[in-house]
N, C-alpha and C positions, 0 to 999 in steps of 0.2 A: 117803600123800596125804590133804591134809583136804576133810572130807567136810560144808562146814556151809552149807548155802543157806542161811542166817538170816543170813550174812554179807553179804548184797545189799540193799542199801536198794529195802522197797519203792514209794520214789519214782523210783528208776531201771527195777525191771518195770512202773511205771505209764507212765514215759516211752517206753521202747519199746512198750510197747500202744499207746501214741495215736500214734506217729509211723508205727506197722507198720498200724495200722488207718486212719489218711490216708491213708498211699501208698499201698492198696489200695482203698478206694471213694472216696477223694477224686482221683485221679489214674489208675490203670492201669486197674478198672474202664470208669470214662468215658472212656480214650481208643479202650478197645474196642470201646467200645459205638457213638462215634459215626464212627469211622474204616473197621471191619473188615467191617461188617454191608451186603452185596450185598444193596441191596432190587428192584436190575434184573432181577437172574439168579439168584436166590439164592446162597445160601453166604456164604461169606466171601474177602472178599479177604487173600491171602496176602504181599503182597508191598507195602509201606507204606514212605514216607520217612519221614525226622525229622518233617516234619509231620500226618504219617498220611495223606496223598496216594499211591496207589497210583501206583506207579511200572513193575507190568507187572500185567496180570488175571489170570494161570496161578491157578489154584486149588488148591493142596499137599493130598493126601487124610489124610495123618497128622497135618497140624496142623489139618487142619478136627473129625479126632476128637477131638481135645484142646481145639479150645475149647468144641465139641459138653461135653464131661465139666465143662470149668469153669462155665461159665454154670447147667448142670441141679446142680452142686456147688452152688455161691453161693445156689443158689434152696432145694437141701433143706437146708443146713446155717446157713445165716443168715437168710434172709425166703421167704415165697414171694412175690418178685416178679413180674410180669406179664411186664414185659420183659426179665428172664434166661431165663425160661421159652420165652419168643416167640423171644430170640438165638439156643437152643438149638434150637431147634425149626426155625429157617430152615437151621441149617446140616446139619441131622439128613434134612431134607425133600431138600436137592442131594445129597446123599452118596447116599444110596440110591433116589434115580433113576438117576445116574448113573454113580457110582463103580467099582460090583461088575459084573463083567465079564458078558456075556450065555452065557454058554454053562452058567451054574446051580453051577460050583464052589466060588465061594462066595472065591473072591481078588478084590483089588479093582487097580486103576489109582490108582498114585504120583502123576499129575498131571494136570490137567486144564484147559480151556480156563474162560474166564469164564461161557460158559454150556452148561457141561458135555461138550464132546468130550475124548477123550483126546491128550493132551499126548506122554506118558510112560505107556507099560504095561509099565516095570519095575515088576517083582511084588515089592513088599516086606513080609515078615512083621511089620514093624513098623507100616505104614499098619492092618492089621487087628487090632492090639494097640489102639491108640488111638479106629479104631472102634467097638471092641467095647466099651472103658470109656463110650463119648458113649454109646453107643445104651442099656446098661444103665443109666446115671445119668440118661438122659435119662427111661426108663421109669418110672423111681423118681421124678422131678420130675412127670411127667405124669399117672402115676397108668394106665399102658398095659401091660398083660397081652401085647397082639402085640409092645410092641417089647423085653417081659423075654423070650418065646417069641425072639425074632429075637435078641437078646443071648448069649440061652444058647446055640444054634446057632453062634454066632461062636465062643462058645469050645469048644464038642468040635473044629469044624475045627482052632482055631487052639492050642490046646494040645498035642498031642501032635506036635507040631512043632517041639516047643522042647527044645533037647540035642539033638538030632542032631548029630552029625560035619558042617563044616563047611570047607571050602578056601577060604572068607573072610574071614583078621581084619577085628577091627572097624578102619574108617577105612581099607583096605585094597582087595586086588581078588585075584581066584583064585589061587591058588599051590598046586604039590605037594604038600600036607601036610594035615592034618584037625588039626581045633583045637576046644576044646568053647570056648563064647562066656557070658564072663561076662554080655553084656547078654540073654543068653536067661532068663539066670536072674532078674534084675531085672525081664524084664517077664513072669514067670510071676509076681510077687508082683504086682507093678502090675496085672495085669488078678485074679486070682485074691482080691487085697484087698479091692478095687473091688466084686466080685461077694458077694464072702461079706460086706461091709457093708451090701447091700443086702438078700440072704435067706441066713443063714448055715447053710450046709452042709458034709457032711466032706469032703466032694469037693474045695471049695474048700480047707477045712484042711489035706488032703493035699496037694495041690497048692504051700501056701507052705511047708509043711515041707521038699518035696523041693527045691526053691529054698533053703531055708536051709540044707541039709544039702549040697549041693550046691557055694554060694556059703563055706562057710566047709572043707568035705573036697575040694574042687578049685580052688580060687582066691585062697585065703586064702593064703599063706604067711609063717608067723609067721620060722620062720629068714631068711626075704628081708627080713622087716619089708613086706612090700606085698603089695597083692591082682592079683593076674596078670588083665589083660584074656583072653588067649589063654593055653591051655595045650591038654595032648595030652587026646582023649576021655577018658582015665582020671584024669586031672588031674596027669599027671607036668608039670614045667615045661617051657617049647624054648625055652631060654636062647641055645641055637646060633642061634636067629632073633631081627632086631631086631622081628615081630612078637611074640615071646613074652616077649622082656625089656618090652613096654609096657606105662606105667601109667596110667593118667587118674586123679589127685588127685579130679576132680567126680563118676565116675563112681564111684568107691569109696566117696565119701561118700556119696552118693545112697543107694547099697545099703545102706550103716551102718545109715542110720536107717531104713531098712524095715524092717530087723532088729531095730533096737529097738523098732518099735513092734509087730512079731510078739510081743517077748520082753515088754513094757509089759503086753500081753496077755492070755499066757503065764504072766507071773509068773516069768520064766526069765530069773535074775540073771549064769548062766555066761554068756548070749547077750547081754545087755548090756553086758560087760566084755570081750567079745569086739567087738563090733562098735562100743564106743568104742577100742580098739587098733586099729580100723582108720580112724576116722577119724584118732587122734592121727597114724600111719603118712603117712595120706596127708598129712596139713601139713607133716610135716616132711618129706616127697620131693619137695612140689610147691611150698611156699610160696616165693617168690622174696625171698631174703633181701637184694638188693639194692636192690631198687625196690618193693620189696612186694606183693601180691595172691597169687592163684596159676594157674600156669602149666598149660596147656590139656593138654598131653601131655607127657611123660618118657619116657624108660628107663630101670628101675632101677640100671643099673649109670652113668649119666653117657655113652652112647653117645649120638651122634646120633639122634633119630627121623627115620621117612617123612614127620611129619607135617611143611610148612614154617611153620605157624602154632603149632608148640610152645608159644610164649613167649609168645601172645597169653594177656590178660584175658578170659574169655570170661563171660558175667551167669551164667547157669545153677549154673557149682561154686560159686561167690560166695554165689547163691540156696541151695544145699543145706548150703554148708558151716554157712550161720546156721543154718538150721534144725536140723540131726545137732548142732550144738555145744550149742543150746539143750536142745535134748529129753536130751541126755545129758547134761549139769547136774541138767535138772530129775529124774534118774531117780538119781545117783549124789552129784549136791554137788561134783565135785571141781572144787578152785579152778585147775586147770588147765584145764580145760576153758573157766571162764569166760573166765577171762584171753584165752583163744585167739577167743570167741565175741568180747570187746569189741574186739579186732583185728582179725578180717571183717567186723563192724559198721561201726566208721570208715572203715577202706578201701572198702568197698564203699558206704555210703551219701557219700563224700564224691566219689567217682568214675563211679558209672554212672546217678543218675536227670538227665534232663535238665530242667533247668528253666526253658526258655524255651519248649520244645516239647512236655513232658508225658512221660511213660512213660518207659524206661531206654535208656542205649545198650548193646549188644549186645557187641561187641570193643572192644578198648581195645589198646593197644600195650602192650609191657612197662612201660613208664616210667609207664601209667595215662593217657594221651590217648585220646581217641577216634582208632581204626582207621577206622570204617564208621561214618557216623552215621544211614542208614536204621534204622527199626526195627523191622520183620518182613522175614524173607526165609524161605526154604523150612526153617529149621532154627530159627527164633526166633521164638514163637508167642503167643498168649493162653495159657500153660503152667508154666512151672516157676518165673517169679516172681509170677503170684497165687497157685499149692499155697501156694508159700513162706510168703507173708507172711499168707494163710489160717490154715494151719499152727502158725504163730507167733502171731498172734492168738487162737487158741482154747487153744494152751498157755499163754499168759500170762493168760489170763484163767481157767486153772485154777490157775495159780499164784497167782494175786492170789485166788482164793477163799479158798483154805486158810491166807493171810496172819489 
């Protein structure tokens, strides 16, 4: 495979810098800022149409931590603005008045009313994954000792909570069986990166290693060619289940490039040739070779999924897969990668930002129309396309240095 990034003109990394660094503070920033941001009740509103018009007030706790993390992100790693600091800080201020349950354990409430009752006190370990990134990044933007104290606390709770035996696939509901959960292991890096970028410790270092060792000795499987959502606690496959045969294309890639940026790190070249076989895996299980993009859910073998949104576009793997395609280029040269990256690129920038209304659409049908054209709802957030295009921005503007 050739291996020569000199082969990319760099008039085309300058062209994507400026087009990845518009859609990010010329457009999705500002539609957050002037849409999302509860100055009645605090928080943020969760639930937005095409025009940024809130269409119900429930208040979602997982995506109020995630934008809590982007905004104190944006403020330490590009300007200290005033009013990233101040977005972060209003949704940081309702979350923990009222999020975290009274009784002092330290779990929080999935959902919430506009001015703070509970909605939903399903317990989700994921709502405190995402707090606990806002609350520490917010710390680190602020410059606050009690909310790195309050951060750290999130995570002894919420750490060793993660790998447990579980009777939930993901996407799924209880069933007879115990399954280890590859998204446990993704947001053991995701909260555990987060922290150790802030004040780095072994603790945290242990922490993504056993997530990397983990994600590649229990969920990887090279003979399947694909990364198993669900397998048995020890990491044998349950092929017998259409829960064990699933794969999610966005959420593979996702994990790829945590992995590479562990192995970037690291300096740990087996872990980067590893965890670009898993993105190449997933385009080729998930990309829809008819209509193009890629496809929300699979089963590795071509059975039906549970899920009936399978063959939806959905923004998020879109967002990831640029990202894992780019950083894997930039880490190995191979011309296949790129090729794959200027392929998600078009499709994806010629399909989901909307341009009458600002920001991105969410689903798309298979054929690339829009599905739903609201654009926040309880699972689509201020989240996984600013990382993205974040992400994308500061790599190419490390690539353009060393031009």
């Amino acid at each position: 495979m050739k291996t020569d990034r000199n082969k990319i003109p760099v008039r085309r990394l300058e062209q994507l810098h400026k087009q990845y660094r518009a859609s990010l503070f010329d457009d999705i920033v500002p539609w957050w800022e002037k849409h999302s941001l509860d100055r009645q009740c605090g928080g943020y509103f969760s639930l937005l149409e095409r025009d940024g018009r809130p269409w119900a007030t429930d208040k979602y706790m997982w995506m109020t931590g995630r934008e809590i993390w982007m905004f104190s992100h944006l403020h330490n790693h590009y300007q200290k603005n005033p009013a990233w600091l101040d977005a972060a800080r209003l949704g940081a201020d309702f979350m923990l008045k009222h999020a975290f349950l009274p009784d002092g354990s330290g779990k929080m409430c999935f959902r919430l009313t506009s001015d703070g009752r509970p909605v939903s006190k399903v317990l989700s370990i994921y709502t405190e994954v995402f707090a606990s990134i806002g609350i520490a990044e917010l710390s680190r933007a602020a410059g606050d000792e009690q909310l790195w104290a309050k951060a750290l606390a999130m995570y002894d709770f919420l750490i060793p909570r993660f790998g447990r035996p579980s009777d939930t696939a993901l996407l799924g509901y209880p069933i007879d069986a115990q399954f280890h959960l590859h998204a446990h292991d993704m947001c053991r890096i995701t909260v555990a990166w987060v922290f150790n970028e802030i004040q780095a410790s072994q603790q945290f270092e242990d922490d993504l290693t056993l997530s990397v060792e983990s994600i590649i000795g229990k969920h990887w499987k090279p003979d399947l060619h694909a990364l198993l959502e669900n397998v048995a606690p020890d990491g044998s496959p349950l092929l017998d289940l259409p829960e064990g045969r699933m794969f999610m294309p966005g959420h593979a890639i996702e994990s790829a490039w945590m992995l590479m940026e562990i192995a970037r790190k690291r300096g740990d070249q087996g872990l980067v040739r590893t965890a670009v076989d898993i993105v190449l895996a997933s385009l080729e299980h998930g990309w829809d070779r008819e209509y193009g993009g890629l496809k929300y859910v699979t089963n590795i073998d071509g059975t039906p999924t549970h899920e009936l949104g399978a063959n939806l576009k959905l923004w998020w793997p879109h967002c990831e897969a640029l990202y894992a395609l780019l950083l894997g280029w930039s880490l190995t040269g191979r011309e296949d990668l790129w090729q794959w990256y200027e392929k998600v690129h078009e499709y994806t920038f010629a399909r989901f930002p909307d341009p009458d209304y600002g920001e991105w659409y969410g689903y798309l049908d298979r054929d690339g129309r829009p599905a739903w054209t609201a654009k926040a709802n309880g699972w689509k957030g201020f989240f996984h396309l600013p990382r993205v295009l974040s992400r994308c921005c500061q790599l190419l503007d490390h690539l353009l240095e060393e031009q």
